[in-house]
Every structure is written in structure tokens, then in C-alpha cells.
TORKOL-4160 file (C-alpha; in steps of 0.2 Angstrom, whole numbers, padded with zeros to 4 digits, m for minus):
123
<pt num="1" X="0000" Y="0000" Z="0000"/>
<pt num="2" X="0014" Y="0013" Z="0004"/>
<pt num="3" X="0021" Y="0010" Z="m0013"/>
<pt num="4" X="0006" Y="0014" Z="m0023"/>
<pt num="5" X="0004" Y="0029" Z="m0011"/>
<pt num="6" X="0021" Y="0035" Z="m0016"/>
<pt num="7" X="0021" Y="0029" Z="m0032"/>
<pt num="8" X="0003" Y="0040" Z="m0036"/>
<pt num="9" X="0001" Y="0055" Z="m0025"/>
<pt num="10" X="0014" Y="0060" Z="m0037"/>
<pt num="11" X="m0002" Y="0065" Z="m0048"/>
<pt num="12" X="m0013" Y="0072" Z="m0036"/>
<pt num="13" X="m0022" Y="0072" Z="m0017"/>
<pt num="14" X="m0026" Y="0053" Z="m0014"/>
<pt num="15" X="m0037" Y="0055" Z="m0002"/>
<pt num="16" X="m0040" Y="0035" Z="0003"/>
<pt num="17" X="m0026" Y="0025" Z="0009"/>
<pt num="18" X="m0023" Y="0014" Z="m0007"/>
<pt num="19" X="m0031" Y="m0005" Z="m0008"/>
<pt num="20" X="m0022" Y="m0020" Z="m0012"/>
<pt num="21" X="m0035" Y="m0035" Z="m0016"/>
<pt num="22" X="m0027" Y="m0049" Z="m0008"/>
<pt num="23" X="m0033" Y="m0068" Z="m0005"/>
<pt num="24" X="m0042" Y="m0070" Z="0011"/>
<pt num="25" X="m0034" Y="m0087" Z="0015"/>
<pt num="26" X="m0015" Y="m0084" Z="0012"/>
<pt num="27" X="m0016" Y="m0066" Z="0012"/>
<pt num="28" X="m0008" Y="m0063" Z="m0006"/>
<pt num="29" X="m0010" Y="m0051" Z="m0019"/>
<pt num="30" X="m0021" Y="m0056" Z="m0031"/>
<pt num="31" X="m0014" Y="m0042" Z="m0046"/>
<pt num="32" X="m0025" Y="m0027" Z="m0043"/>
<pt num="33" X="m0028" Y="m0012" Z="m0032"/>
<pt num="34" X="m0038" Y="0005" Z="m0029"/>
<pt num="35" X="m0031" Y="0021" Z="m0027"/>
<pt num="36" X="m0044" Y="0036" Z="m0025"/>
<pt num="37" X="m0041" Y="0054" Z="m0028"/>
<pt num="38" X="m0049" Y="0072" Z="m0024"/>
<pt num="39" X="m0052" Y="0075" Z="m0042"/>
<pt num="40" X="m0053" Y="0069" Z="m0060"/>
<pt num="41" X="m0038" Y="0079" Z="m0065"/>
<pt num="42" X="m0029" Y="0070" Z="m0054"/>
<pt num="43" X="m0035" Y="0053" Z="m0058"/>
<pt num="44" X="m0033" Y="0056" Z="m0077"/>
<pt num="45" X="m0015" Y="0064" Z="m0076"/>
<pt num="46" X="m0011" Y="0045" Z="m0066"/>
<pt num="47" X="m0018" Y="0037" Z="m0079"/>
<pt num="48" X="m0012" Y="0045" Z="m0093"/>
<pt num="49" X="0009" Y="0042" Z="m0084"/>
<pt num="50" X="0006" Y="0026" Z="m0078"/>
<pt num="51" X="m0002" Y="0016" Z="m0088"/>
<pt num="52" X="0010" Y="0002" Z="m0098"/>
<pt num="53" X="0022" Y="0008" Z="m0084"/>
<pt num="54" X="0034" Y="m0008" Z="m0073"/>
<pt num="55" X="0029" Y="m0008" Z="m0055"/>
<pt num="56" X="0039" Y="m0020" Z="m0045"/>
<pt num="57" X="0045" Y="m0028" Z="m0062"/>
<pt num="58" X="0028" Y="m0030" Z="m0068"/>
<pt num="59" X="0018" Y="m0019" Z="m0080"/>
<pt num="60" X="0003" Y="m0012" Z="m0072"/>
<pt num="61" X="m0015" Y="m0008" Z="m0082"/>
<pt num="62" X="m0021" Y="0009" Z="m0073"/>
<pt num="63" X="m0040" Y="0012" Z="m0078"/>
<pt num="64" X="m0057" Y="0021" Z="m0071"/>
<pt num="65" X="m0063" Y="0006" Z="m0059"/>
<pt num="66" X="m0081" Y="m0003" Z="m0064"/>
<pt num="67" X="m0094" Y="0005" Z="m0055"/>
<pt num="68" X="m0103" Y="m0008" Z="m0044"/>
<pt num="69" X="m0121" Y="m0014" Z="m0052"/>
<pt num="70" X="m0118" Y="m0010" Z="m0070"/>
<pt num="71" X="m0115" Y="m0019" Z="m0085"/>
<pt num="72" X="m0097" Y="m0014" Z="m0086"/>
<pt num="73" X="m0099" Y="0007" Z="m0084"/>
<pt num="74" X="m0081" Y="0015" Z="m0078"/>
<pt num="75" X="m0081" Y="0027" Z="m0066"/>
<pt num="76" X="m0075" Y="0044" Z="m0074"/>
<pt num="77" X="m0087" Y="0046" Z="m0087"/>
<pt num="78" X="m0095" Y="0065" Z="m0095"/>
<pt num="79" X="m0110" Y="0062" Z="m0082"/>
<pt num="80" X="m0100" Y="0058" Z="m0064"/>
<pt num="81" X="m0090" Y="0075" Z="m0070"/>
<pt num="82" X="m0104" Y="0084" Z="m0072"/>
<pt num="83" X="m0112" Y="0082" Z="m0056"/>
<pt num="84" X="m0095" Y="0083" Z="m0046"/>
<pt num="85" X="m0092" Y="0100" Z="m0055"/>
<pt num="86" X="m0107" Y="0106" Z="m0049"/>
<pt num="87" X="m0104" Y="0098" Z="m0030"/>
<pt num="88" X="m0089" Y="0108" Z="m0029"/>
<pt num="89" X="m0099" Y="0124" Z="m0035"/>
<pt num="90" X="m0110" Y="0122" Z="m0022"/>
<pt num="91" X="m0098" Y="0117" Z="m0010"/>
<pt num="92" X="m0088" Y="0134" Z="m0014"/>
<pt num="93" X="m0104" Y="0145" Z="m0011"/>
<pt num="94" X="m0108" Y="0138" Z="0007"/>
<pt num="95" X="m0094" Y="0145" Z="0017"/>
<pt num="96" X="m0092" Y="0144" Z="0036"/>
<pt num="97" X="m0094" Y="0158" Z="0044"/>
<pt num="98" X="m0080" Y="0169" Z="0050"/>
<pt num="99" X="m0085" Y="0180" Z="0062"/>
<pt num="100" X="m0088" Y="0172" Z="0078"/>
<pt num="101" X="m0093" Y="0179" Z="0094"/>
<pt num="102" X="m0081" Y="0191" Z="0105"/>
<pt num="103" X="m0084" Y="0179" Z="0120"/>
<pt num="104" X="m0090" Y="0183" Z="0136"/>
<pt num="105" X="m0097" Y="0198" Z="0142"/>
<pt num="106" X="m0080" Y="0209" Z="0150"/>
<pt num="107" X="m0068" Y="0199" Z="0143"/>
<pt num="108" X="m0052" Y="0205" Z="0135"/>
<pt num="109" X="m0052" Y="0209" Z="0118"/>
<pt num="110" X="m0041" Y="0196" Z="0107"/>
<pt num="111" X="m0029" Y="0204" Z="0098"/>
<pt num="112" X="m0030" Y="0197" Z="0079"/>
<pt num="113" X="m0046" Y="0193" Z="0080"/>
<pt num="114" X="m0060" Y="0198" Z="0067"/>
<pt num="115" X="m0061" Y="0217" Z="0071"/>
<pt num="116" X="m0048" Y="0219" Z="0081"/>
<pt num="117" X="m0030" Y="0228" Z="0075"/>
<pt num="118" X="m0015" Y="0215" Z="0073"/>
<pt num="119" X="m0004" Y="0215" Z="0090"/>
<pt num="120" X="0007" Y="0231" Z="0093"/>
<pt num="121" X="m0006" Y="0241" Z="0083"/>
<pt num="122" X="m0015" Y="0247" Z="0099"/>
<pt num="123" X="m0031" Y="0253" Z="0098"/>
């Protein structure tokens, strides 16, 4: 798992720790794994290096992954970029708010807090 980790957060954020698929009984590889990145970019820049590429002495095939419950549709297509472009449009235009409360009643002012001069500045 680390070496797929090293080997692909080269292209981008992974954002799950890479899966080795591995035999239940004897607990060894069985030739494929998942590795899940914060964008498509990403995921396409990976694909677009690695593919035909030696990994441990072995070439490696580096796709989209079937989506489960299809008949044989890849993750990636036009359709799952459209609706993650839109998430992340959404996403952007619900912000946390920034300004918090100034604390309890006869407090000391923080200095650097929303409102309040940077330290040294006085007031």
C-alpha cells in the first residue's frame, strides 16, 4: 500500500489509503488495487503516466474502476464529472462563517481577532 501511495500521490491528493486486493486465505495479492483521488484531474493525469508503466517488475494496467451494479460502466465518465463540478460549486458558495462571537461579556479583547488591530497596533 505505501508503494502505490508514493508511487501515485505524485499526480494528485489521494485521499483513501490505497487497496491492495489480496486472498483471504494466504493473504496474497491477487494483481489489482484501488487508489482514490480528490479530483478527476488527478486521476486522469495518473492514468495517462502510468499506464504500460513496470511496477515491481511488472507492468501495471491503470483504468477508471467498474462501478458496482452496472453492466461494465467505468467510473469517470462525462455524467459523474458533471455532477462533481457542480458539488464543488456548491460546496464553494456555502462557506463557514467567519465572524464568531467576541466571548463573554467583560472579557479582554483578542488581539488578531476579526475586528480587532494585529498585536502592537493598539487601539
Amino acid at each position: 500500500e505505501k508503494l502505490l501511495y508514493d508511487t501515485f500521490s505524485a499526480f494528485g491528493v489521494v485521499i483513501q489509503t490505497p487497496k491492495i486486493m489480496r486472498d483471504p486465505d494466504t493473504g496474497n495479492s491477487r494483481g489489482f488495487g484501488f487508489v482514490a483521488y480528490d479530483s478527476f484531474e488527478a486521476s486522469d493525469a495518473a492514468i495517462e503516466a502510468m499506464n504500460g508503466q513496470f511496477l515491481c517488475n511488472r507492468p501495471i494496467s491503470v483504468t477508471y474502476a467498474y462501478k458496482k451494479d452496472t453492466n461494465g460502466e467505468r467510473h469517470g465518465t462525462p455524467a459523474e464529472r458533471l455532477l462533481a463540478a457542480n458539488m464543488e460549486k456548491k460546496a464553494s458558495t456555502h462557506r463557514p462563517h467567519t465572524m464568531f462571537a467576541a466571548g463573554p461579556a467583560g472579557a479582554p479583547p483578542v488581539a488578531g481577532a476579526p475586528g480587532m488591530p494585529p498585536p502592537g497596533m493598539g487601539m
